[in-house]
PAVEX-882956 format. One record per residue (C-alpha): residue in one letter; x, y, z. Coordinates in pm, whole numbers, padded with zeros to 5 digits, always signed. Each point is the difference from the previous one (the first is absolute). Example, Ala and Ser with C-alpha at 12.3 -4.5 7.8 and 13.67 -1.06 7.14 Angstrom:
REM residues 2
A+01230-00450+00780S+00137+00344-00066
REM end
This chain:
REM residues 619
X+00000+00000+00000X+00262+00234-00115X-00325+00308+00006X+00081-00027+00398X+00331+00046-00015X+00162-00221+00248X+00271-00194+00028X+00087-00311+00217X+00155+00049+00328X-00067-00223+00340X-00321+00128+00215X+00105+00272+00281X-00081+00072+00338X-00278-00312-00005X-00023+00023+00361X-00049+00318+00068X-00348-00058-00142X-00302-00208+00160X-00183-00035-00283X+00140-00123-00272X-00166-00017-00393X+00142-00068-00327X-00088+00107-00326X+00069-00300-00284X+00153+00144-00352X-00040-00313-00146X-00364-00068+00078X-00099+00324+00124X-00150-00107+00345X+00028+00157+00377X+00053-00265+00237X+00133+00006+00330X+00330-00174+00142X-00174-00280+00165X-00209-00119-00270X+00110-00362-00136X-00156+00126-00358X+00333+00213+00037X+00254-00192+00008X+00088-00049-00363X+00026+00369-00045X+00255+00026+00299X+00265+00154-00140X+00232+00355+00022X-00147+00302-00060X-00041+00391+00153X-00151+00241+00198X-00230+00196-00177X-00240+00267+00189X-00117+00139-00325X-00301-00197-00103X-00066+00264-00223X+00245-00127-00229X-00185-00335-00035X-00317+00168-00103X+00176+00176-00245X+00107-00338-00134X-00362-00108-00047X+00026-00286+00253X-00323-00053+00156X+00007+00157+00338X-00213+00108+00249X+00139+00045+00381X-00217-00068+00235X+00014+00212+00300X+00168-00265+00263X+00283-00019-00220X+00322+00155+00119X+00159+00318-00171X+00304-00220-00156X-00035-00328-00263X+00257-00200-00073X+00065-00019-00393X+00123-00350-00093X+00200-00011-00260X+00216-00397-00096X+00290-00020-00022X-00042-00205-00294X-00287-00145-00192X-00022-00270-00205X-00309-00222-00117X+00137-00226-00299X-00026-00388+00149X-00365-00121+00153X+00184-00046+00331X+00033+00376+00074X-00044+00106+00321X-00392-00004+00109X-00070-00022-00395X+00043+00385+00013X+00381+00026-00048X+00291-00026+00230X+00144+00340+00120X+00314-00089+00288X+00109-00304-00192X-00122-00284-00216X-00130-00273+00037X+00265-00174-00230X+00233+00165+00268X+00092+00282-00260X+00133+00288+00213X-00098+00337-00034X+00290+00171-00152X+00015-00308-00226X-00342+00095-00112X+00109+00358-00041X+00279-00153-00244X-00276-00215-00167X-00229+00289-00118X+00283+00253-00056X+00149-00269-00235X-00343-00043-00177X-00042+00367-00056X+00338-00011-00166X-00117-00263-00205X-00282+00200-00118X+00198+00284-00054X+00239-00179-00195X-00258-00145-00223X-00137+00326-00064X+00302+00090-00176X+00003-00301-00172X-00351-00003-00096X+00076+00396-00137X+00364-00150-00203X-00204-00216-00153X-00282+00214-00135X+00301+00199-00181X+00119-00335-00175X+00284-00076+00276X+00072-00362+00059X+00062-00077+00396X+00285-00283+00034X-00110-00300+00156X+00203+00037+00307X-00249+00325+00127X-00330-00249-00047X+00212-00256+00183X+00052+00260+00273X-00344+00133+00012X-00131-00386+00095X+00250-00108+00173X-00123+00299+00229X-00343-00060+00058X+00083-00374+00044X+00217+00097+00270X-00299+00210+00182X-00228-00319-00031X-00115-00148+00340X+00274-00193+00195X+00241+00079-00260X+00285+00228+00100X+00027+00074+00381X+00390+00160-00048X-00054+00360+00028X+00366+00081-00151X-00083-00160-00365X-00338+00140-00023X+00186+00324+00058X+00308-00076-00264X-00337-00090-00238X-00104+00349+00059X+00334+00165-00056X+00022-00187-00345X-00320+00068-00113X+00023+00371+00050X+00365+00034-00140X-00210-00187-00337X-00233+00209+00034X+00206+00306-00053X+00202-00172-00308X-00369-00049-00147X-00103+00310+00074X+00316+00226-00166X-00121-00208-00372X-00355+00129+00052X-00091+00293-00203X-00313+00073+00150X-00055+00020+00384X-00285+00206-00005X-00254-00311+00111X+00192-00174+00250X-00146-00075+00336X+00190+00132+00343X+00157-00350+00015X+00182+00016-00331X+00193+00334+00091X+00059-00083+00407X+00378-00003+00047X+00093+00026+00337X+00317+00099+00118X+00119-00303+00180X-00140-00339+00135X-00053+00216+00341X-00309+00124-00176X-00134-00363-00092X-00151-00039+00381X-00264+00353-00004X-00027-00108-00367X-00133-00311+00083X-00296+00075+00235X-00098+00285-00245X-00090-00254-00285X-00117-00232+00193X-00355-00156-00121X-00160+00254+00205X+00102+00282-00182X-00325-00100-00232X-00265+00207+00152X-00317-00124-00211X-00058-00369+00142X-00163-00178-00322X+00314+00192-00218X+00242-00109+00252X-00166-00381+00023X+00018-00027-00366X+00341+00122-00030X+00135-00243+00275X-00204-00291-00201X+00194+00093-00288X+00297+00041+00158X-00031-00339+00144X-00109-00149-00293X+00283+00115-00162X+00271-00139+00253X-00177-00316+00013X+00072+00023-00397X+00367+00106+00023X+00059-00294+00245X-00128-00212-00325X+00214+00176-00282X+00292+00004+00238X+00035-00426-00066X-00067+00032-00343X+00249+00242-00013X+00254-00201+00168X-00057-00268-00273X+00046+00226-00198X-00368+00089-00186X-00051+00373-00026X-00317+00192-00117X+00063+00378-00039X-00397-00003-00049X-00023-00087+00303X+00273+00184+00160X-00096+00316-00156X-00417-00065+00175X+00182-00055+00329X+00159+00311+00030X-00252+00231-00207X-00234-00123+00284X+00212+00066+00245X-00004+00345-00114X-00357+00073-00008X-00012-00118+00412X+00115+00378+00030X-00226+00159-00284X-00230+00211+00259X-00219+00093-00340X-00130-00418-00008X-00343-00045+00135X-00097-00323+00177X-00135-00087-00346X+00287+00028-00166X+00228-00207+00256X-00313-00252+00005X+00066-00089-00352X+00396+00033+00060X-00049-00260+00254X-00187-00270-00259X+00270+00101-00238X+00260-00104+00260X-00150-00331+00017X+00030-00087-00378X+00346+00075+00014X+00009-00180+00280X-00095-00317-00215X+00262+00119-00207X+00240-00015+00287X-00100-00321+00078X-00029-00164-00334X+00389+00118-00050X+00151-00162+00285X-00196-00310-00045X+00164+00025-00357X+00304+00037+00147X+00003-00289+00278X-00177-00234-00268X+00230+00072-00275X+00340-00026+00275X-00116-00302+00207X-00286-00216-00230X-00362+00014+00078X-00075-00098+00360X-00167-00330+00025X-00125-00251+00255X+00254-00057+00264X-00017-00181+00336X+00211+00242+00251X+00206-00170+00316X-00080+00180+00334X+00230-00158+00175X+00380+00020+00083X+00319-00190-00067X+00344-00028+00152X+00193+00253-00181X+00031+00379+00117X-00245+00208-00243X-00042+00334-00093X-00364+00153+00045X-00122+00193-00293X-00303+00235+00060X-00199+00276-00240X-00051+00026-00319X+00318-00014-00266X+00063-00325-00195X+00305+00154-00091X+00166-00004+00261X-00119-00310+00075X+00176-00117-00341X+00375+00145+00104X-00051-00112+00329X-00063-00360-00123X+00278+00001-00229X+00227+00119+00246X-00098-00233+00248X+00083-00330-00227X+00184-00250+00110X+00074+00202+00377X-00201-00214+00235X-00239+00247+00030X-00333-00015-00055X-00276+00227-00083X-00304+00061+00104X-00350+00205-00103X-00196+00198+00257X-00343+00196-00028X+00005+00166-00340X+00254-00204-00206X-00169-00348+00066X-00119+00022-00359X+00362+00033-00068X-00044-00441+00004X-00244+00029-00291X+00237+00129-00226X+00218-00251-00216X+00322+00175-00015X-00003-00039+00398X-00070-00379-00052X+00368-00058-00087X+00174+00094+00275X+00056-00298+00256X+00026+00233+00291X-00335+00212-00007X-00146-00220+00280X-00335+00110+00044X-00221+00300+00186X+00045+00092+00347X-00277+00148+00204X-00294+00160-00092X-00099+00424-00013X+00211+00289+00028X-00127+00097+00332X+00148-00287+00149X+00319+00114-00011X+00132+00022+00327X-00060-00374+00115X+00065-00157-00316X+00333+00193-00088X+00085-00094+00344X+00005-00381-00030X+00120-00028-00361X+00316+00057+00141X+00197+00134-00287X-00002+00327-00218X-00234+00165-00151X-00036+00179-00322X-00246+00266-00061X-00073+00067-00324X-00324+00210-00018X-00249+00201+00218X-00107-00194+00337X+00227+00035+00246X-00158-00029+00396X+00289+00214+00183X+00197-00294+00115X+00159-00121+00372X+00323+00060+00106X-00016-00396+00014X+00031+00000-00354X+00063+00318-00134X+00402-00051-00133X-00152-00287-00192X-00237+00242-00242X+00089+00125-00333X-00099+00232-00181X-00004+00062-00388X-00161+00210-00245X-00274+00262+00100X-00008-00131+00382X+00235+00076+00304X-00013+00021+00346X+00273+00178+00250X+00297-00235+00121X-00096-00239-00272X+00265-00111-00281X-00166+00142-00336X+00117-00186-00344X+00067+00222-00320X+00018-00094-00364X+00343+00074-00143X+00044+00211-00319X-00134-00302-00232X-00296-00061+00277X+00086-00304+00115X+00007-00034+00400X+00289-00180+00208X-00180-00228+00271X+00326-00185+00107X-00019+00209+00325X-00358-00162+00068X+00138-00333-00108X+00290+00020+00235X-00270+00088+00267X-00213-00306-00056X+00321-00219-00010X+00038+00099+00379X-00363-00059+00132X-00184-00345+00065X-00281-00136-00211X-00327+00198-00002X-00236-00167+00344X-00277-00176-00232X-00358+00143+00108X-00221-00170-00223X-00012-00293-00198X-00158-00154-00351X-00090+00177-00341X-00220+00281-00176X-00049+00010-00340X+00001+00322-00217X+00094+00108-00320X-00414+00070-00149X+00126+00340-00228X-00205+00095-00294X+00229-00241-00215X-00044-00327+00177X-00393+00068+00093X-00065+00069-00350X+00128-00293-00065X-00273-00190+00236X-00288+00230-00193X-00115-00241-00153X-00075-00233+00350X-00099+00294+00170X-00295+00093-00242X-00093-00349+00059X-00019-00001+00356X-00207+00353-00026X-00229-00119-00255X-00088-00322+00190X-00001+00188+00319X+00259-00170+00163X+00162+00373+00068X-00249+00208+00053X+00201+00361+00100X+00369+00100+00015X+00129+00231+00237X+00243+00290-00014X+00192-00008+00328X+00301+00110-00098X+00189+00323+00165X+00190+00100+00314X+00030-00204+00332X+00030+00216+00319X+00046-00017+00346X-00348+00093+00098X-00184-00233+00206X-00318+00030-00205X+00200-00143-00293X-00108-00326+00172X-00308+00031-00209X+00148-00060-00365X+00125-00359+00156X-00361-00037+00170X-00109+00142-00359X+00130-00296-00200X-00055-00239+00267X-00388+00071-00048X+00001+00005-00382X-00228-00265-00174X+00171-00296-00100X-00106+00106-00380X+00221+00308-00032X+00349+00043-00018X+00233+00263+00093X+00257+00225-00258X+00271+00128+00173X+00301+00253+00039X+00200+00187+00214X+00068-00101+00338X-00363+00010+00106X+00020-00395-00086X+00178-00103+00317X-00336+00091+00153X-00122-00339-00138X+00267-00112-00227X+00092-00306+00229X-00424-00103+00083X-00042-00350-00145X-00317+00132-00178X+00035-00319-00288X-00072+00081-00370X-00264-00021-00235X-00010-00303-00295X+00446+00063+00051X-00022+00381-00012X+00126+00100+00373X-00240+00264+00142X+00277+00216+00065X+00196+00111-00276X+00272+00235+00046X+00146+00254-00299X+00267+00105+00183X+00121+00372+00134X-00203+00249+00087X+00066+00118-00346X-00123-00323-00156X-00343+00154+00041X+00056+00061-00349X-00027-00395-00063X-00317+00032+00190X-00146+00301-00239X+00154-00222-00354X-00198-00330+00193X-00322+00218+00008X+00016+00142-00310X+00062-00338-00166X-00287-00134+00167X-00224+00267-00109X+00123-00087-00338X-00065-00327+00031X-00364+00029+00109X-00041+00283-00243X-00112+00232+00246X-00042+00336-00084X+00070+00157+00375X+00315-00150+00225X-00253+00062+00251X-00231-00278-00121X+00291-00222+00069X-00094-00281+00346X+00306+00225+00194X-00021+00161+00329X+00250+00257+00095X+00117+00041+00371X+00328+00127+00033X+00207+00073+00307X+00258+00275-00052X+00276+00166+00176X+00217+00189-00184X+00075+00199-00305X+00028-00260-00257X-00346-00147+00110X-00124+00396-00102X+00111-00086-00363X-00175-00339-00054X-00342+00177+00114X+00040+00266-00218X+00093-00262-00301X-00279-00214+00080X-00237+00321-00018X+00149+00111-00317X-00083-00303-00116X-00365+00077+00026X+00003-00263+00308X-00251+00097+00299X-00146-00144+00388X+00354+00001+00085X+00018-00107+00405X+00264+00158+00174X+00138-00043+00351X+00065-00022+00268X-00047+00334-00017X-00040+00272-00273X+00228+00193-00027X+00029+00343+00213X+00167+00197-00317X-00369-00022-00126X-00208+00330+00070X-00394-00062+00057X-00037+00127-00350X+00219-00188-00202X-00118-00336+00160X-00316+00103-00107X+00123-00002-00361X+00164-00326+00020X-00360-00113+00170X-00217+00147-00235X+00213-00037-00329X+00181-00362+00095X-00176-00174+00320X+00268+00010+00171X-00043-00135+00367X+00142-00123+00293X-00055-00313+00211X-00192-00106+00286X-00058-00299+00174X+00077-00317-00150X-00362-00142+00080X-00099+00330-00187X+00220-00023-00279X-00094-00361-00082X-00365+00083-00015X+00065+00294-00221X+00233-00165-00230X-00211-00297-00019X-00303+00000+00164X-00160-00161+00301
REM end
């Protein structure tokens, strides 16, 4: 609420007063000091004795006349909203929930309004017929990857991100001819990194006064990281799409274009998903075209004797060097969360050391790291702030990093030395074995496709009567009990498609098959959602239906991040609607724009399971 003019210092003289109320900028509510309903606003903030000032800010204020002569203004000291597990589903504002600290935060949103500045420069070189080299698209993903949730904790990189992007920026800006359109972000240039910190707080998300312009912007944003976190893989395989490049930072752009109305960023947000497909389609091209078409594959959960090397996120890449590097050691890889599907994969198939998965969702970091005994590599967003127990045993590489933890950089040729993580697992005992057995995977658009013909069979005769869309984001929320409960309660006629790491929810339920289809097929990656849009789209060729909503397919998604904001928006520019979401929606959605995405695509959230059932199906 920059029209009140504060800024954030720590409450005074508290106890010099008896009664004590506070004044909310976030949701614009008086509430006083004892009130639970409070407690997810507590945060820093001044003394302000002229409540004056907040009329003139339009806030809707009346005193009543018990009220004491002096309100405290709250003001966070950071705010952020992006993941469903934000504080209160409102936003955190001391720390987050992902246990992002403030001034990392501050870092965050400074480094995406750099971004956007940058790529209003780029956006203007390009309207005069200037080419931008690939290295500057590279950069401008590789940052908003790095501000994804539980991606990049290390405050001193984010900061060397910022001090690289500006010193582009100015080298960008010196071949412009024209400056006369750029935004206040293009042309910042401050005069040292001591100027990053007030810099940081002033663009934070806040800074958007209007709350359906500032919603939609954030959706777009988010949409947008969720995208680079895509194109950054099929980048490092080495697919590029200036198309696609140029959209991403264009967009990015138009986030600080103060003349867009909220119909204007509506349809900007509907255009984001299409290129999301786009994203999508292009790194499945990529990992198809590197590794072979996923297919069928029974997965070991178990352990064996040799020391191993945990491999978490996203990047098949670097699951690639690391298995070369790794031949013939003694050591032993394994898969966790996220790069399961990694066993799908024939190129993986060859190597006699990739041993199997270990452990289940992201979020169960801390107990799982613990016992697998040796080092871990982290590849991609996901990272639960780990133990001292076990800390010296994370790595870091590419768009993650975390303080006191040993990052990994490509060399000049962009290859990446793991000997040092090698050496490390050479010294540590065999991984503590915490489950036991097999899950089978490997259901992409390829393989399914390739079943089309038995699985209009079993539809026709009834044997399958609906498919479910769980696929998404696993949490740590308690109520994320109910996607396991979910699947547990389906009927024994429908079978679930699956992606993302949503599937460890029920991906280990002996729910059987139907006539040899398993009724829980799983694409892959949270990105694999693209096999589940092809899958859909083929069968609504295949019944010659004229609407992919006529299709037998229910949609309830749990999300989490950024990257699950980019599959919605695909899935709605693909004209698909009565998309479930939950646990939660999401708090980056004003009243008004969930309306739209009520009105215009059904989207919902989730209740009860007992409730669900009988809406999906019936009594």
């Amino acid at each position: 609420m920059t029209d009140l003019n504060l800024k954030t210092v720590f409450i005074l003289h508290l106890k010099k007063i008896s009664v004590k109320i506070f004044f909310c900028i976030i949701c614009y509510r008086f509430f006083h000091r004892h009130m639970l309903s409070f407690l997810h606003h507590l945060k820093t903030g001044i003394k302000n004795t002229e409540l004056l000032t907040i009329k003139k800010a339009g806030l809707p204020f009346q005193r009543p006349t018990h009220l004491p002569q002096e309100v405290y203004i709250m003001e966070p000291k950071m705010f952020c909203y992006q993941c469903q597990e934000t504080a209160g589903c409102s936003g955190c504002t001391i720390s987050g929930v992902c246990g992002k600290k403030s001034d990392v935060a501050a870092m965050q949103d400074l480094l995406v309004y750099v971004t956007k500045g940058l790529s209003a420069i780029t956006t203007a070189l390009r309207s005069e017929g200037r080419k931008i080299p690939s290295d500057i698209n590279h950069m401008v993903i590789q940052n908003l990857f790095t501000t994804i949730t539980n991606a990049n904790f290390d405050k001193d990189s984010i900061v060397a991100k910022i001090s690289e992007t500006l010193s582009a920026k100015e080298q960008l800006l010196a071949q412009l001819s024209d400056r006369k359109s750029l935004p206040a972000a293009a042309l910042w240039h401050p005069e040292s990194p001591a100027d990053y910190e007030s810099m940081g707080y002033v663009t934070s998300i806040l800074a958007t006064k209007n709350e359906d312009i500032r919603s939609l912007r954030e959706l777009i944003t988010y949409g947008l990281k969720g995208l680079c976190a895509y194109t950054s893989h099929a980048n490092a395989l080495l697919r590029e799409d200036p198309e696609l490049d140029a959209f991403i930072q264009s967009t990015l752009a138009k986030t600080l274009d103060d003349s867009l109305t909220a119909e204007e960023l509506t349809a900007l947000t509907l255009e984001t998903g299409k290129f999301g497909v786009r994203g999508m389609a292009l790194l499945d091209q990529a990992n198809t075209e590197t590794f072979g078409n996923p297919e069928i594959t029974k997965v070991n959960i178990g352990t064996g004797k040799n020391p191993g090397i945990l491999v978490s996120g996203h990047d098949l890449h670097d699951l690639e060097m690391l298995l070369e590097q790794t031949k013939g050691t003694g050591v032993d890889v394994y898969t966790h969360s996220e790069m399961l599907p990694a066993h799908y994969y024939p190129a993986f198939k060859k190597y006699p050391n990739f041993a199997g998965n270990y452990g289940n969702a992201w979020w169960k970091q801390k107990e799982e790291f613990e016992s697998f005994n040796g080092p871990i590599l982290m590849t991609t967003n996901c990272i639960v702030p780990p133990k001292d127990s076990y800390k010296d045993r994370i790595y870091t590489t590419g768009a993650t990093g975390y303080p006191g933890c040993t990052h990994i950089t490509p060399g000049p040729d962009g290859k990446k030395d793991f000997s040092q993580i090698i050496s490390h697992a050479k010294r540590c005992a065999a991984p503590t074995e915490i489950e036991h057995g097999e899950i089978v995977g490997g259901f992409a658009h390829d393989q399914v496709i390739a079943l089309a013909d038995q699985i209009v069979d079993a539809v026709k005769s009834g044997a399958i009567r609906k498919f479910v869309v769980m696929a998404g984001c696993d949490g740590r929320a308690k109520s994320r009990s109910y996607y396991t409960d979910f699947a547990q309660a389906l009927p024994k006629d429908t079978v679930i498609l699956t992606a993302g790491c949503a599937k460890y929810r029920y991906n280990k339920l002996n729910l059987g098959d139907i006539n040899g289809i398993p009724r829980v097929l799983d694409a892959g990656q949270c990105n694999d959602s693209y096999s589940l849009a092809v899958i859909a789209m083929k069968l609504q060729e295949v019944f010659g239906l004229e609407d992919i909503n006529e299709l037998p397919i229910i949609y309830n998604i749990a999300w989490y991040e950024q990257k699950a904001v980019i599959v919605l928006l695909a899935l709605l520019s693909l004209g698909v609607k009565n998309i479930h979401l939950g646990p939660t929606l999401p708090a980056f959605l004003s009243p008004n724009v969930t309306k739209i995405l009520v009105n215009n695509f059904g989207i919902a959230g989730i209740s009860s399971v007992e409730e669900d059932m009988e809406l999906f199906f019936g009594k």
